[in-house]
MIMAR-195805 format. One record per residue (C-alpha): residue number from 1; residue in one letter; x, y, z. Coordinates in Angstrom, 3 decimals. Example, Ala and Ser with C-alpha at 12.3 -4.5 7.8 and 13.67 -1.06 7.14 Angstrom:
+-----+------+----------+----------+----------+
:  nr : rest :        u :        v :        w :
+-----+------+----------+----------+----------+
:   1 :    A :   12.300 :   -4.500 :    7.800 :
:   2 :    S :   13.670 :   -1.060 :    7.140 :
+-----+------+----------+----------+----------+
END
This chain:
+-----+------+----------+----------+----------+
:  nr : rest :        u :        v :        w :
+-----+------+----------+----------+----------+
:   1 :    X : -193.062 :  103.908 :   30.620 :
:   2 :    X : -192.128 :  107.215 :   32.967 :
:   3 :    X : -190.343 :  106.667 :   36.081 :
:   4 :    X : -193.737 :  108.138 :   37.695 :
:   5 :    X : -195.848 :  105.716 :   35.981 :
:   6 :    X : -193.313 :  102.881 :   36.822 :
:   7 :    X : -193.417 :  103.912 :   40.377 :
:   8 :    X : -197.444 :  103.697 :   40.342 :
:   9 :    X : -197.059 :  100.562 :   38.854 :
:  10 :    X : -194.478 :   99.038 :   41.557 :
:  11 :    X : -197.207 :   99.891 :   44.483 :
:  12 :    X : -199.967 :   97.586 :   42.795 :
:  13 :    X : -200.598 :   94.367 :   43.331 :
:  14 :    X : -198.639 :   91.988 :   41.513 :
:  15 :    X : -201.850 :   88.910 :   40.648 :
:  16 :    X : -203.245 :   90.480 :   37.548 :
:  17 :    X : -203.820 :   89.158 :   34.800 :
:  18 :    X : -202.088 :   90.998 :   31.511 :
:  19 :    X : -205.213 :   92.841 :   30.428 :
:  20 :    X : -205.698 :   93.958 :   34.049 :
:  21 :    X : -202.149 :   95.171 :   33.859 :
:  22 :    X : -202.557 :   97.050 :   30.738 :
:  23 :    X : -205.959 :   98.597 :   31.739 :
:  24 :    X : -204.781 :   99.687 :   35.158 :
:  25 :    X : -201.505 :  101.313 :   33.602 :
:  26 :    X : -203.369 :  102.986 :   30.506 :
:  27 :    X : -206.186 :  104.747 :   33.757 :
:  28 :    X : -203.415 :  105.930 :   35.936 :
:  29 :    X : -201.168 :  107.276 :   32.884 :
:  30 :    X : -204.555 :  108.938 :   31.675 :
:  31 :    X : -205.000 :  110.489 :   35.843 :
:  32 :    X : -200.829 :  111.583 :   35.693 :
:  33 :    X : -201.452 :  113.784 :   32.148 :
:  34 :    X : -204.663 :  115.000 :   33.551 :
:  35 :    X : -203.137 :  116.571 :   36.527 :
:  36 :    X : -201.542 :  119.233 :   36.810 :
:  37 :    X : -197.805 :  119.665 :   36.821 :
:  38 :    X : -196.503 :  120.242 :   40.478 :
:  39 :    X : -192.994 :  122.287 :   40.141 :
:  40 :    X : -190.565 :  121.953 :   43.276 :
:  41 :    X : -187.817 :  124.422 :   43.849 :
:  42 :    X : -185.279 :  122.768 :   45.401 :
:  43 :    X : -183.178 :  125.878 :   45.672 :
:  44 :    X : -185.617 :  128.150 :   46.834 :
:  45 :    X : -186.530 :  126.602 :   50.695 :
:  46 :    X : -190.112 :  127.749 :   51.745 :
:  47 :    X : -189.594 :  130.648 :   53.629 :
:  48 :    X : -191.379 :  131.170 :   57.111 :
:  49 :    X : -194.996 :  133.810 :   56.934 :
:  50 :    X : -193.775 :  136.461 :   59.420 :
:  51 :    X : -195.841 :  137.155 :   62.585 :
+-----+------+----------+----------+----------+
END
């Protein structure tokens, strides 16, 4: 599993049964393709809008 998805994952609560498990990891790795890709510059700071 991705870090992301193991992340997800870590959040949930921890009483469900295998299948649950397995069902609820298989919808939100299906939601984390699905979306798109957010890319972060961490070199580039947002700069301020002038006004």
């Amino acid at each position: 599993l991705n870090t992301e998805l193991q992340t997800e994952l870590a959040c949930r609560r921890e009483d469900s049964s295998f299948s649950e498990f397995v069902t609820l990891t298989i919808k939100i790795d299906n939601l984390m393709r699905q979306a798109p890709k957010r890319k972060i510059d961490k070199g580039n700071p947002r700069k301020p809008t002038p006004g």
